[in-house]
C-alpha positions as CSV (number, residue, x, y, z in Angstrom):
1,X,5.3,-20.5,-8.6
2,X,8.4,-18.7,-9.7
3,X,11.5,-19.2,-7.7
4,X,11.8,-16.0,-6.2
5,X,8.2,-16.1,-4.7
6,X,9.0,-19.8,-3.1
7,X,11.8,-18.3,-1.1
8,X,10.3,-15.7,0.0
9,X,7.8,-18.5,1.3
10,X,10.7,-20.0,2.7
11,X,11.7,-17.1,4.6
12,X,9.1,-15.4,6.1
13,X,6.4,-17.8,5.6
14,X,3.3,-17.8,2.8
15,X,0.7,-16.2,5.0
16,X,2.8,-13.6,6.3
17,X,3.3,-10.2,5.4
18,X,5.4,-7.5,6.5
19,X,3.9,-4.2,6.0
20,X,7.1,-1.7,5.8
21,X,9.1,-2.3,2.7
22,X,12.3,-0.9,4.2
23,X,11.7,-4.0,6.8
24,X,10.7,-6.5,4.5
25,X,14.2,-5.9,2.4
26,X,15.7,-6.7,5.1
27,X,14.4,-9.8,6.4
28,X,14.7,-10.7,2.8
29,X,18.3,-9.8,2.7
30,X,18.7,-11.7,6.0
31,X,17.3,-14.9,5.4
32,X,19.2,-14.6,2.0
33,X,22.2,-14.3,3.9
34,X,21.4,-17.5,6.1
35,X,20.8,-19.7,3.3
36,X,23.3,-19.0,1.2
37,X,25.7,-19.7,4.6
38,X,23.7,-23.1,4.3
39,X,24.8,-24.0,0.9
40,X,27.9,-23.2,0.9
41,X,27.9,-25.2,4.2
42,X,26.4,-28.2,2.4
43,X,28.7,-28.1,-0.8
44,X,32.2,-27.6,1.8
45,X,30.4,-30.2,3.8
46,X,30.0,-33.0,0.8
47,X,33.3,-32.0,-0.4
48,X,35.5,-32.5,3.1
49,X,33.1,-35.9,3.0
50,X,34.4,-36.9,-0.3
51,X,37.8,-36.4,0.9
52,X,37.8,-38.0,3.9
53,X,38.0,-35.0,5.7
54,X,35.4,-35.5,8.7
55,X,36.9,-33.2,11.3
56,X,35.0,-30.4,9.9
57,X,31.8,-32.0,9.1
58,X,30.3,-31.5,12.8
59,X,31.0,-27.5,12.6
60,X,29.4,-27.5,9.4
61,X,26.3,-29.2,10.4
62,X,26.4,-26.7,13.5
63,X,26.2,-23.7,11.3
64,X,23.7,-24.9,9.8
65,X,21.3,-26.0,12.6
66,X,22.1,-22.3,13.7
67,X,21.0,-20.8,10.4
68,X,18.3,-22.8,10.0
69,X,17.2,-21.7,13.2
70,X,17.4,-18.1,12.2
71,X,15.0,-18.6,8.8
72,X,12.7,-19.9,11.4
73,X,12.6,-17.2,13.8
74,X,12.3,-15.2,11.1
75,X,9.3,-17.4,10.1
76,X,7.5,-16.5,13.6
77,X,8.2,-13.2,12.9
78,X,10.6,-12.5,15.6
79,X,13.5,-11.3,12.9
80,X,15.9,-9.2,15.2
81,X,16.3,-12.5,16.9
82,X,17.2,-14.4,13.7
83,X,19.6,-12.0,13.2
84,X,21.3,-12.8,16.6
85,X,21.6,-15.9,15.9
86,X,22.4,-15.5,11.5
87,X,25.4,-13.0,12.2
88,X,27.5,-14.6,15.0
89,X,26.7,-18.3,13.7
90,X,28.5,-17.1,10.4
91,X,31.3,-15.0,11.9
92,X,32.5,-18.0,14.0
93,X,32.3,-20.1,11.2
94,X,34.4,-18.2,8.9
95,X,36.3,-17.8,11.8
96,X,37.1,-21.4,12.2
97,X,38.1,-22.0,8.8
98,X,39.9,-18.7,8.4
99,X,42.3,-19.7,11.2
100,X,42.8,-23.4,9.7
101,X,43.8,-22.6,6.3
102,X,45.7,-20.3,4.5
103,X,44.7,-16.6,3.9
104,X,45.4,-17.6,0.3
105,X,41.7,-19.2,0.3
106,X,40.5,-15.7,0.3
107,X,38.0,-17.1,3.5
108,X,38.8,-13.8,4.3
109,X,36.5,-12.4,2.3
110,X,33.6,-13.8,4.0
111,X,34.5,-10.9,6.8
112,X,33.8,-8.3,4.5
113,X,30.6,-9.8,3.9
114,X,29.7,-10.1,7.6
115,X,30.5,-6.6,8.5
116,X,28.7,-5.3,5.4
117,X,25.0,-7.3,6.3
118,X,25.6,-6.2,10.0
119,X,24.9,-2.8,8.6
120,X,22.4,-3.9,5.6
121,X,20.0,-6.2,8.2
122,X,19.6,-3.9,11.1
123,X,17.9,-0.5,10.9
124,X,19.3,2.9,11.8
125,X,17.4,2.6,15.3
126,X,20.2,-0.3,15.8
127,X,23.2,1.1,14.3
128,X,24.8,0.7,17.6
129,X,24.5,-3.2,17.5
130,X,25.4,-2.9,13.4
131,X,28.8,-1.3,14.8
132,X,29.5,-4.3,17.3
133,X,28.6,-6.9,15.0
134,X,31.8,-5.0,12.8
135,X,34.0,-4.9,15.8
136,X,33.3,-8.4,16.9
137,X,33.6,-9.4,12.7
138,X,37.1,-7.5,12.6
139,X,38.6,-9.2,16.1
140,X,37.9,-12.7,14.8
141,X,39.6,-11.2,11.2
142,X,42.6,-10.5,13.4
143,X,42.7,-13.5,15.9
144,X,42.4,-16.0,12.5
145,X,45.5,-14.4,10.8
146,X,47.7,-13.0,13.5
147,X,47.2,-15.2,16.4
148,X,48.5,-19.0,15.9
149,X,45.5,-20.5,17.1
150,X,43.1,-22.5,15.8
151,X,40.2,-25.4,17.1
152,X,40.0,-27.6,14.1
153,X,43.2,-28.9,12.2
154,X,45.4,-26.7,10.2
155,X,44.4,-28.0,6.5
156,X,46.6,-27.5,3.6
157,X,45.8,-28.0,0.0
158,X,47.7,-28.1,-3.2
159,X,47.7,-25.5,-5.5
160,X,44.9,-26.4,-7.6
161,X,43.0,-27.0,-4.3
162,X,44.3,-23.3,-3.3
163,X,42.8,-21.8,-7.0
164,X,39.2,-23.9,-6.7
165,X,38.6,-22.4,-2.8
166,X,39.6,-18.7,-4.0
167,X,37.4,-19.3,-7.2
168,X,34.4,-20.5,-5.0
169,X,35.1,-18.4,-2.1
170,X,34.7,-15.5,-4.3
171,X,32.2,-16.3,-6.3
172,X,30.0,-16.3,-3.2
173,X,31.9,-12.9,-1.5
174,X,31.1,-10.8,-4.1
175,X,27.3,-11.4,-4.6
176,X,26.6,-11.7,-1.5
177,X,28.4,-8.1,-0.4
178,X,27.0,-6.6,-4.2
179,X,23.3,-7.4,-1.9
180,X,24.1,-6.0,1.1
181,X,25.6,-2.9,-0.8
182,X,22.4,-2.6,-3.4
183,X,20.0,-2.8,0.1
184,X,21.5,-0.1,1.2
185,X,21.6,2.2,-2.0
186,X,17.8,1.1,-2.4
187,X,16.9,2.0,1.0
188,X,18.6,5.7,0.6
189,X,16.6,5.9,-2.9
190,X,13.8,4.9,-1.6
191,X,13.5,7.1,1.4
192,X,14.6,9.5,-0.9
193,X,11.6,9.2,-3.4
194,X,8.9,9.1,0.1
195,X,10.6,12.8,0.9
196,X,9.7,13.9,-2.8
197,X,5.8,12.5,-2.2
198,X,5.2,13.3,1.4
199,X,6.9,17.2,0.2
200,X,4.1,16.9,-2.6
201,X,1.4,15.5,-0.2
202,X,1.8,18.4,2.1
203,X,1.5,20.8,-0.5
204,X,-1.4,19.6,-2.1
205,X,-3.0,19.3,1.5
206,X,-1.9,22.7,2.4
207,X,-3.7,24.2,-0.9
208,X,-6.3,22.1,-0.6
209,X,-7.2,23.2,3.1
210,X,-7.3,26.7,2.2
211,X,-9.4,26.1,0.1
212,X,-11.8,24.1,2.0
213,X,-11.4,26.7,4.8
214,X,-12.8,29.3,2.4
215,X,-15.0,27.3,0.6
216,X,-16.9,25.7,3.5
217,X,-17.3,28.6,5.5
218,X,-19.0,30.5,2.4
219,X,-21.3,27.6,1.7
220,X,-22.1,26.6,6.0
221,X,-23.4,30.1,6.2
222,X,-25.0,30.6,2.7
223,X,-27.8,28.2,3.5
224,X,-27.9,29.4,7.5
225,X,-28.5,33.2,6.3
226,X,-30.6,31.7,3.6
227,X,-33.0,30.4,6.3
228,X,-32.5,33.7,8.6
229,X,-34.0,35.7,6.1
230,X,-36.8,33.2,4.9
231,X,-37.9,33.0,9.0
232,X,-37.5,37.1,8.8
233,X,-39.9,37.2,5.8
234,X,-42.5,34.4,6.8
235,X,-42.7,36.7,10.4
236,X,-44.0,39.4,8.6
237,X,-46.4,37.5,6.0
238,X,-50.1,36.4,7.7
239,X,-50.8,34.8,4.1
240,X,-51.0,30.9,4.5
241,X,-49.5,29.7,1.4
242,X,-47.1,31.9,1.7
243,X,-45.7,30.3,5.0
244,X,-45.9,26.9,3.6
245,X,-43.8,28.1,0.3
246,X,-41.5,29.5,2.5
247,X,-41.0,26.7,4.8
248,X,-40.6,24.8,1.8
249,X,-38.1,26.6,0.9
250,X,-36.1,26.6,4.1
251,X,-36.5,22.8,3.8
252,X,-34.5,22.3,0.8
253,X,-32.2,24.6,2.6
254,X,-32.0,22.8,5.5
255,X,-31.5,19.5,3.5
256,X,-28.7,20.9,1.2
257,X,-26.4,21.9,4.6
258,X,-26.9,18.5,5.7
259,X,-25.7,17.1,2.6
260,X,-22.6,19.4,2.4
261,X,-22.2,18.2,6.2
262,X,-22.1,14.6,5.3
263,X,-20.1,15.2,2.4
264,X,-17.4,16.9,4.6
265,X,-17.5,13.7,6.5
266,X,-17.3,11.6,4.0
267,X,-14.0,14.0,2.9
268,X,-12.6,13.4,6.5
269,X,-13.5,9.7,6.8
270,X,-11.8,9.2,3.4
271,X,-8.6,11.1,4.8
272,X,-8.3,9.3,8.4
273,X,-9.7,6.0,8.3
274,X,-7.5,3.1,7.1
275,X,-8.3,0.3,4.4
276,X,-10.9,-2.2,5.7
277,X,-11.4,-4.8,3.3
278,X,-15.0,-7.3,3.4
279,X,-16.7,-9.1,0.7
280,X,-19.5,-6.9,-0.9
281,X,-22.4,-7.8,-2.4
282,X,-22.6,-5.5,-5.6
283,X,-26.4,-5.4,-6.2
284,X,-27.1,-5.0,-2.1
285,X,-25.4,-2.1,-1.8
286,X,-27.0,-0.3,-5.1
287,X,-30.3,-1.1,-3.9
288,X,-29.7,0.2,-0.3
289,X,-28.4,3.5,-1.8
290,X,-31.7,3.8,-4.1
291,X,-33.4,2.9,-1.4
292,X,-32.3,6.3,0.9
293,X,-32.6,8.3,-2.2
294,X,-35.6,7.6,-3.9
295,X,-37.7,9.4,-1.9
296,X,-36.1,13.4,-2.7
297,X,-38.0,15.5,-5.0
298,X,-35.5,14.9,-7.4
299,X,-35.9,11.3,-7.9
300,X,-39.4,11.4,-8.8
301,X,-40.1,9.2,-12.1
302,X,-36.9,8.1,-12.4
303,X,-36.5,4.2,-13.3
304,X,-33.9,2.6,-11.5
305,X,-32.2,-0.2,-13.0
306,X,-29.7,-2.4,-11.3
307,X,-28.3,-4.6,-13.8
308,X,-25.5,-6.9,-11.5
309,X,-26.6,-10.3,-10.6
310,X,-27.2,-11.1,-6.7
311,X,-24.1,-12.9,-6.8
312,X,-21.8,-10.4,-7.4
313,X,-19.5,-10.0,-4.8
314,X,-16.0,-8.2,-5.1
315,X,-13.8,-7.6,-1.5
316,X,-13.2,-3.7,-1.3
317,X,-13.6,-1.3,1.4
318,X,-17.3,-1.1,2.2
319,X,-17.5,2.2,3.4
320,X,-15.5,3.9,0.7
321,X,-17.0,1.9,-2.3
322,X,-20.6,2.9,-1.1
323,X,-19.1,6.7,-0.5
324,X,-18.3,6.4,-4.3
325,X,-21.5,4.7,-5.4
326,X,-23.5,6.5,-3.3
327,X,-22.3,10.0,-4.6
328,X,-22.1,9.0,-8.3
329,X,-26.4,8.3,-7.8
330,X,-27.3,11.1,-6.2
331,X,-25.5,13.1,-9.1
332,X,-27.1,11.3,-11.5
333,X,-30.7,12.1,-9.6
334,X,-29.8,15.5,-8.8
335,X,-28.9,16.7,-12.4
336,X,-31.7,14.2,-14.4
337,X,-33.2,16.1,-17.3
338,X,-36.8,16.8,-16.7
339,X,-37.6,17.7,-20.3
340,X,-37.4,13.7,-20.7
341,X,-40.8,11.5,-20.5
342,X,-38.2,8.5,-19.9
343,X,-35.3,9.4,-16.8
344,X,-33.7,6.5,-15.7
345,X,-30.0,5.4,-13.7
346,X,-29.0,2.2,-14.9
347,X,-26.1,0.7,-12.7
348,X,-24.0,-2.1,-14.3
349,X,-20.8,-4.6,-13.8
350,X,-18.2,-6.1,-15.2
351,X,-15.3,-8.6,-13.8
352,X,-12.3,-8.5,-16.1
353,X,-9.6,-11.2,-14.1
354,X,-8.3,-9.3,-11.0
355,X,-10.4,-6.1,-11.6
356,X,-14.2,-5.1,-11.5
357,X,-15.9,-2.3,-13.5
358,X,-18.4,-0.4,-12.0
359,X,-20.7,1.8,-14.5
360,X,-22.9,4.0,-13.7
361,X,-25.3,5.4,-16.8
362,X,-27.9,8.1,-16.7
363,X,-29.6,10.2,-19.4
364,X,-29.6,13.5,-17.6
365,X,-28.5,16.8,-18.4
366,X,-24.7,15.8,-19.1
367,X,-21.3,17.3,-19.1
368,X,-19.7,19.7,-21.3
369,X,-16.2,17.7,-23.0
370,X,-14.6,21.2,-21.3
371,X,-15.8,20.2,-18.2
372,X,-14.8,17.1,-17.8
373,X,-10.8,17.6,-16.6
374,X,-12.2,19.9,-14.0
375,X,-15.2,18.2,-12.3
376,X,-12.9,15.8,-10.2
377,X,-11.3,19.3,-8.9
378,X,-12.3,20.8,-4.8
379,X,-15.8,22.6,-4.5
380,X,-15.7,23.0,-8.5
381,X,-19.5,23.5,-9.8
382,X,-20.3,23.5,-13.3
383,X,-23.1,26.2,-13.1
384,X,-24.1,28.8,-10.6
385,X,-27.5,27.0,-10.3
386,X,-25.8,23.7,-8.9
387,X,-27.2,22.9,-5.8
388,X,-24.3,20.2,-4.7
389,X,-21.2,21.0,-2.5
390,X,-18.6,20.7,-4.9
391,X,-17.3,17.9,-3.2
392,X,-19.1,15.0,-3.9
393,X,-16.9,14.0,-7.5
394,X,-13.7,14.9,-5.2
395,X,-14.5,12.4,-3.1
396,X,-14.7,9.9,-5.3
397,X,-11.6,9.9,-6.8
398,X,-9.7,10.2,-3.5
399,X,-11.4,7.7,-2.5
400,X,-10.6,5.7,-5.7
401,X,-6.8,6.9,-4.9
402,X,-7.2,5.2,-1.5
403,X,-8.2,2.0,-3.2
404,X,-5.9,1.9,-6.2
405,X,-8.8,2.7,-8.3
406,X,-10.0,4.9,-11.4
407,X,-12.7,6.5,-13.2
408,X,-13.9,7.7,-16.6
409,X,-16.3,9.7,-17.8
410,X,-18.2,9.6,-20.9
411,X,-20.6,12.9,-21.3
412,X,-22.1,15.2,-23.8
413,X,-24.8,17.9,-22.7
414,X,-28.5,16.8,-23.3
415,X,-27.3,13.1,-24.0
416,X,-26.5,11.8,-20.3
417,X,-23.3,10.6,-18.7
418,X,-21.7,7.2,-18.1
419,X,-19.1,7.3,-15.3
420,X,-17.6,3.6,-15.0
421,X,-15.1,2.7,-12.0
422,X,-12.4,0.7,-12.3
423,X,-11.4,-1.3,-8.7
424,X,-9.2,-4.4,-7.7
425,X,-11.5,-7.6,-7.6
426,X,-9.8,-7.9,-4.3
């Protein structure tokens, strides 16, 4: 386990998870804060020991209790607590020292490093409490160096002694401010760079919704006037046959609006819900899907082949991972070539370390290489014949988007297509 992985175990605990990353910096930088203050406590601590200096040993061993406390709260989870109890625990303790030695120590420094993390730790929301940690941070600074006061014993050290505490005083000051600093910077980059995406999101969604305005009230009313006029004609016609071809034809329909329906929810669904992740059982779920498809016209003599062992299991989103099985099937039935003796869909898998591929084979009527960049795209259909919604392909890859996913084609015309998914393992 690399170090930086083991204190963030120390910190906020191995099993917790903090879901903001503008929050989780923080903490971060927080519990940095506290155990650097504990260090530093320790190697002051061993050295006043070594000395015979023991006056100071009981406020050291304070502070620290005090910041150890605050990694803990911040281990339940409570971390504007721990920062109560991180900030004043160090500002009294450079506060104490400050007004024992000289300023040529440079303890001084440690202010500037207080007032700067009462800022980096606390968000905007709390900027009021940021600005009173800095006031209370600059009346100790002035009490320490221009008040002749002080609780522990004035200590005075030699001028080598004088060099070693500026050295080390320093050496701690300016890292630990460089954080607070760079926390900040990242923050205002960061929110930056959401602007830029959510500005891009809402654009996308904006095209995207005037299009599916357009496009879904075109194909809701297609198949509706489709059926008006076949009831019209089958009214007028006394001729048996005739009836049944045309409630056969009002069938498919009837059957083609509710698939645009439930593709639409599938769209929305997609769009609203969040991430739920389960284990899956890979060859389950294939068989379930053939299982409420193999019955259309379409599927007749088609061989199904589901080649994933039982024991497959990968931990995805259930409802989005059959969404994107389910529609790359019912492609694969609804354009099968019927000038072949032999149709089949043959499903496979692969687990490659922390990723699964899922492929998905047919030897249908395949894709044009033309074709291919645009079949991903809203309501696009290949040919004027296509009886799907244009949705189904768009669905899958934003549903792949949801779940940090991809998919590639492989498709020539009369040869078939192979569309293989790419997901986490977990």
């Amino acid at each position: 386990m690399s170090l930086k992985k083991r204190v963030r175990n120390i910190i906020i605990g191995e099993d917790r998870y903090i879901e903001s990353w503008g929050e989780y910096k923080q903490v971060m930088l927080s519990g940095h804060f506290a155990l650097i203050g504990i260090l530093l406590c320790l190697v002051y601590m061993l050295f006043d020991f070594s000395s015979g200096n023991y006056v100071s040993i009981p406020v050291f061993a304070t502070a620290i209790f005090f910041l150890a406390l605050s990694v803990f709260i911040h281990r339940q989870g409570d971390h504007g607590l721990a920062n109560y109890f991180m900030l004043p625990t160090i500002n009294i303790t450079v506060y104490l020292f400050a007004a024992s030695e000289s300023p040529n120590t440079g303890a001084f420094m440690f202010f500037i490093v207080v007032a700067v993390a009462a800022f980096a730790v606390f968000n905007y929301k709390e900027r009021l409490v940021s600005i009173l940690f800095a006031v209370f941070t600059y009346i100790l600074f002035a009490l320490a160096y221009f008040i002749d006061f002080s609780i522990m014993p004035k200590r005075d050290y030699t001028e080598e002694m004088l060099l070693f505490h500026v050295v080390v005083n320093f050496t701690v000051a300016l890292p630990a401010t460089t954080m607070g600093v760079y926390l900040l910077i990242s923050l205002n980059h960061y929110n930056a760079i959401q602007l830029v995406q959510s500005n891009e999101m809402l654009t996308k969604t904006n095209s995207e919704l005037d299009r599916f305005v357009y496009s879904t009230s075109h194909d809701l009313r297609a198949p509706l006037s489709s059926v008006l006029g076949l009831i019209n004609i089958a009214d007028r016609t006394e001729n048996l046959q005739d009836v049944k071809r045309y409630l056969s034809m009002m069938k498919e329909r009837v059957h083609s609006l509710d698939k645009f329906i439930r593709d639409i929810t599938d769209y929305s669904r997609n769009n609203r819900l969040e991430i739920v992740r389960e284990k899956i059982n890979l060859s389950e779920m294939a068989h379930e899907i053939w299982d409420s498809l193999k019955f259309a016209p379409e599927a007749e003599r088609i061989n199904f082949h589901v080649e994933i062992p039982q024991d497959a299991f990968v931990e995805s989103d259930k409802n989005r991972l059959r969404v994107i099985m389910g529609n790359l099937i019912s492609n694969a039935i609804r354009y099968h070539d019927l000038a072949k003796a032999e149709r089949f869909i043959r499903l496979q898998h692969q687990m490659n370390g922390k990723v699964f591929y899922l492929r998905v084979e047919d030897n249908g009527q395949g894709i044009a290489p033309e074709y291919h960049s645009r079949i991903y795209d809203m309501f696009y259909r290949g040919n004027e014949q296509s009886k799907g919604s244009g949705l189904g392909l768009y669905i899958v890859k934003e549903a792949l988007v949801k779940l940090s996913g991809s998919i590639h084609l492989e498709s020539a015309p009369g040869k078939g297509s192979i569309f293989t998914v790419k997901l986490p393992k977990r």
